[in-house]
N, C-alpha and C positions, 0 to 999 in steps of 0.2 A: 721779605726776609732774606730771598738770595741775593738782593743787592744790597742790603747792609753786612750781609756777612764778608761779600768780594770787596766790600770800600773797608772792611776793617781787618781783613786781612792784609788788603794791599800799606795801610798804614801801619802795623805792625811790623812788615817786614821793612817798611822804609826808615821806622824809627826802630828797628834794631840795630841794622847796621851801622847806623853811628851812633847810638849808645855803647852797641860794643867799643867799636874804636875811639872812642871818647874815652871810658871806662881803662880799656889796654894803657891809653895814651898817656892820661893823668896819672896812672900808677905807677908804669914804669919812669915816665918825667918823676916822678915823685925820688922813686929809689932812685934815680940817678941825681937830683939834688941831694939827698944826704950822704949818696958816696963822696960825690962835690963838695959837701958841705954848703951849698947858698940855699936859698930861700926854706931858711930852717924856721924859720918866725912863723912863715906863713903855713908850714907844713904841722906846725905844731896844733896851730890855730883851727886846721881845716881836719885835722887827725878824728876828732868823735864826730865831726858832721859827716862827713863821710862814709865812717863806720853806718851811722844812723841809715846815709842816704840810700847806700848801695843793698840794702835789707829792705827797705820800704821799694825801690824798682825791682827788687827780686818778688816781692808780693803781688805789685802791680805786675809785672809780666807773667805771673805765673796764674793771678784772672783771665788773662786777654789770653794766653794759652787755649784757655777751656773754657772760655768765654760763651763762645760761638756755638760748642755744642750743650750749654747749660740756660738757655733761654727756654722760658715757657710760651707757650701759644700766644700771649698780647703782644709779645716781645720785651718782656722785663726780663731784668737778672733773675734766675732763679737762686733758693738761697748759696750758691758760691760765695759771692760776696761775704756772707755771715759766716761762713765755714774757716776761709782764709783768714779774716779777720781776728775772729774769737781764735786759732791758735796761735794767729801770729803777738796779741793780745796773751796770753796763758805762755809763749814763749817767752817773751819779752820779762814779763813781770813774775815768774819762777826762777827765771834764768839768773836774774838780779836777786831775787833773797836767796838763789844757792850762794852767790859771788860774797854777799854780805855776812850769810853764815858761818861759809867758810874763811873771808878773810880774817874774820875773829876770834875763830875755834882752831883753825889748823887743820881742821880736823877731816876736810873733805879732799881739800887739794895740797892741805900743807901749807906750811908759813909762808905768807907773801904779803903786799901790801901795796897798795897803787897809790902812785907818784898825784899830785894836782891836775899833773899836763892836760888829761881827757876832762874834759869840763862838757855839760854841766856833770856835779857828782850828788847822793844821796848818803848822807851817813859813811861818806868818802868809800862813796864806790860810783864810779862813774856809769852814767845811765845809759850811752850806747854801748856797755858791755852784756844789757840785756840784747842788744839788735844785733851785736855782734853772732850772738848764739842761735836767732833767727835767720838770719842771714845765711852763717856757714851749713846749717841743715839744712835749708833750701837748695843751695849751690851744690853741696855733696850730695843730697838726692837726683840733682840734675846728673852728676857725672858721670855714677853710678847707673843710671838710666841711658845716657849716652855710647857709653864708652863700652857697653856689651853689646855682643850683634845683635840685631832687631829681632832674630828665627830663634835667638836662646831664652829660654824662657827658667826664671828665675822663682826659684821658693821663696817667698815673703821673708822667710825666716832669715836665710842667707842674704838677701837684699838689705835687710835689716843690720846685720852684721858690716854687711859692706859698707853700707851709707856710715855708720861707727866709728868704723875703720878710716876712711877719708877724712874723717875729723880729726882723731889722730894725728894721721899723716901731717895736715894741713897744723896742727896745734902743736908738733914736733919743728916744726920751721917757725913758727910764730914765737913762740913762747924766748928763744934767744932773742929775735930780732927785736920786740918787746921791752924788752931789759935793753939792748942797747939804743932804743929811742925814748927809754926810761918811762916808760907806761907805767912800769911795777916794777919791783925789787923782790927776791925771794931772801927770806932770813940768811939761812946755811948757804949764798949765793948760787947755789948750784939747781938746778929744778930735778925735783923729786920724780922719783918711778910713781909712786904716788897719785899726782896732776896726771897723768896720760891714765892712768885706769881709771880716776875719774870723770877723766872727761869721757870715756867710752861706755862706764856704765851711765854714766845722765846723759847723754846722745842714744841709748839704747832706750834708755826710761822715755824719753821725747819724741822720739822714732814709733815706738809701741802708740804712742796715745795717739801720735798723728794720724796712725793707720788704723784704727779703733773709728777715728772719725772721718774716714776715707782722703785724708787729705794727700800720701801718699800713692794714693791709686787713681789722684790726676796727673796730667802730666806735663813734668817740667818744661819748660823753654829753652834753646839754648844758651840766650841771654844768658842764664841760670846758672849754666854750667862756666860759661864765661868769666863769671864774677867772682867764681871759686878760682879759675886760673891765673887771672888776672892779682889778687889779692895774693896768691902764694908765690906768681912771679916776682911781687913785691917785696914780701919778707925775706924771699932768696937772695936776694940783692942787697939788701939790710944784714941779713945772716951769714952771708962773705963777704961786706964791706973791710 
């Protein structure tokens, strides 16, 4: 067991660092192609796979995190696997009939409407906007987890706020830069006070369940935190182009 643990540590740490910088690299190349303006075809085209992909390695690295201390005595996965799975599953496919509710009603986020561009879509709403919502809670749990000193120990409650919060933050840059890669349009063009209390209270709603099923109380990778930075370096780029 201690030598599959050291061979799979030693492999995580080798395939982080250039996923990170893979990860950094494609992004920011990215925003600097649309400030450029070239390979916008292909930027179009790659826009929901990536969405999709960068969510599913946040899932994957966030097993192999607590991989190592969640095996049972034969040596199999204990149920982790099922744990991350089924929310990332229950994220995915709520997160989409919130998007679809609300695109139709108004009533959650406020009038908006997405563009074709994100393919593929369900009842024109595109299906990595459920991974989207997966993804950014993942990433903002990392940060959150990161970015306080290690000796501070934090209320659930407040953690839970913070993690919110980061969504926010991250969905206040997003949300113009969006519009102008024309993901979505809002009615009134302008984005509602509205979209930001919603998305804090359904990031709070998501947050609570996650921690109900301990999935909050493993612990993130930095990967994690990385794919939150990376993505909002992107939109920033996008949002002062």
């Amino acid at each position: 067991m201690a030598r599959f643990e050291r061979t799979l540590l030693s492999w995580q740490l080798n395939y982080r660092v250039w996923m990170t910088g893979a990860i950094y690299f494609f992004l920011i190349a990215g925003g600097l192609w649309h400030i450029l303006n070239v390979f916008q075809s292909l930027m179009r085209a790659l826009a929901a796979p990536i969405i999709i992909l960068l969510a599913v390695i946040a899932c994957i690295d966030f097993y192999f995190e607590n991989s190592a201390h969640h095996l049972n005595r034969s040596g199999r996965p204990s149920k982790l696997i099922f744990r991350i799975v089924a929310y990332a599953v229950f994220i995915v496919c709520v997160s989409y009939l919130i998007e679809l509710v609300g695109m139709r009603s108004g009533m959650i986020f406020g009038h908006y409407k997405y563009s074709s561009l994100l393919k593929p879509q369900i009842a024109h709403v595109p299906v990595a906007i459920g991974f989207a919502w997966l993804g950014m809670l993942l990433s903002s749990y990392a940060v959150v987890h990161y970015l306080k000193p290690a000796s501070l120990k934090v209320h659930p409650i407040f953690s839970t706020l913070l993690i919110a919060l980061f969504m926010v933050v991250f969905d206040m840059f997003m949300e113009p830069a969006a519009i102008k890669l024309n993901y979505w349009t809002w009615r009134s063009g302008q984005i509602p006070v509205q979209n930001y209390i919603a998305w804090f209270v359904i990031s709070l709603l998501f947050i609570v369940i996650g921690q109900i099923i301990d999935i909050y109380k493993l612990k993130p990778s930095r990967l994690m935190m990385h794919i939150y930075f990376a993505q909002l370096i992107y939109f920033i780029m996008i949002f002062f182009k």
